[in-house]
Phi, psi and omega in degrees: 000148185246156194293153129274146205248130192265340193303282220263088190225115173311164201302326210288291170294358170280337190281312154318292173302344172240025181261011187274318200286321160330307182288284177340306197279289191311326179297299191331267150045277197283330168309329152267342146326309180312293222292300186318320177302303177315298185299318175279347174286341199272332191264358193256314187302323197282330174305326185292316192276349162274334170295327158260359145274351156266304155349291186314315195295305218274325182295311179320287204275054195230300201277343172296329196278332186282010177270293190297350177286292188293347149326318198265343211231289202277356174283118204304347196243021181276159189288012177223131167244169179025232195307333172269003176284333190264354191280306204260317177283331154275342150299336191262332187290299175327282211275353188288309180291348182276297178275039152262320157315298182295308194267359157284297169334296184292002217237328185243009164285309178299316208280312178302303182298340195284297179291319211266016149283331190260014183271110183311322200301318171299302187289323174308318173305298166315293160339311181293299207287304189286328148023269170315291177296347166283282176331276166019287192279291137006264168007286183286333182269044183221310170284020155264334175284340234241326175249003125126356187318131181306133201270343166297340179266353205285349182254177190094338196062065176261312169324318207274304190298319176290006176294310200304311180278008148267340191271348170257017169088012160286318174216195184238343185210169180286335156319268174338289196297323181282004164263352147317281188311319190279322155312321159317301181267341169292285211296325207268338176089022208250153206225101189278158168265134180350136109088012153292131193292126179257123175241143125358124161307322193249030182314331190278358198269330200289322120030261190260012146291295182308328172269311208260005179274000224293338193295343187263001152287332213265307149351297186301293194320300181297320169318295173286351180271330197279348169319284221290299178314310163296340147270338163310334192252018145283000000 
């Protein structure tokens, strides 16, 4: 397929081209989302199992101190009487479940920090999930060079707002809408978070542009990988 210059592209094709780039940006997206899923679920599982290795741990010297507790405290020939048997039972009743709560808390945040670099299971995942988001990413910065698009708009879910402001009649060409967007992003203050899916007023239209134009990425795609294999065996 051959570039395309998206500045001069009529309203009608400029509204296509960024809703394929839209999607495109949004596959990304979601690929890092997948990896963000991926980790808490993994941090939730390495958690579960330091929690019942704490657990386990904690009934063990639980039942040792309370043998030695009553030893000490309720045995007629033990070192504590009166006020201080009731002194000592409100101390252990209280102050024992608030520090075992702290230090179960610190004891299974460290161990989930501990496991999951040395988790095999985990790096196999990672490994896959970065995988993705790197092709992903590729992907999208190949239909940005293939319509000739700026690679400073391509993230953020910039594609999906300039869909928005040509298509409601702000501007006609892409000058314009990117000069719309900075306005935009000047008066409104707005500060996306890194690499999150912007979704769009007009997403089903964006949609359903993007499925039916999707055959000229696949284009893109195969064009530049038979590109790159050929300069590689040159």
């Amino acid at each position: 397929m051959e570039q395309q210059d998206i500045h001069s592209l009529s309203k009608q094709e400029l509204l296509d081209a960024l809703a394929i780039l839209s999607r495109g940006f949004n596959m990304y997206a979601q690929t890092l989302q997948k990896r963000n899923q991926d980790r808490s679920s993994w941090q939730a599982r390495l958690g579960q199992q330091a929690h019942e290795k704490y657990q386990k741990g904690f009934w063990t010297v639980f039942g040792v101190l309370m043998v030695l507790f009553y030893m000490m405290v309720f045995r007629e020939d033990g070192f504590f009487t009166g006020i201080f048997q009731s002194f000592i039972v409100c101390l252990v009743i209280v102050g024992l479940p608030a520090l075992c709560f702290r230090i179960k808390t610190k004891y299974v945040a460290d161990e989930v920090n501990r496991l999951l670099p040395k988790s095999q299971g985990w790096q196999r995942v990672l490994a896959v999930d970065n995988q993705k988001i790197n092709q992903a990413n590729t992907n999208l910065k190949r239909l940005g060079t293939a319509f000739n698009y700026p690679a400073k708009y391509l993230y953020y879910g910039y594609p999906s707002r300039l869909y928005d402001i040509v298509s409601v009649g702000r501007a006609d060409d892409l000058k314009e809408a990117l000069n719309a967007l900075e306005d935009d992003l000047y008066h409104d203050k707005m500060i996306s978070k890194a690499d999150s899916i912007y979704e769009s007023s007009h997403q089903a239209e964006i949609n359903a542009r993007a499925a039916k134009n999707w055959a000229i990425a696949s284009t893109i795609f195969a064009a530049s990988a038979s590109y790159n294999s050929s300069r590689n065996n040159d």
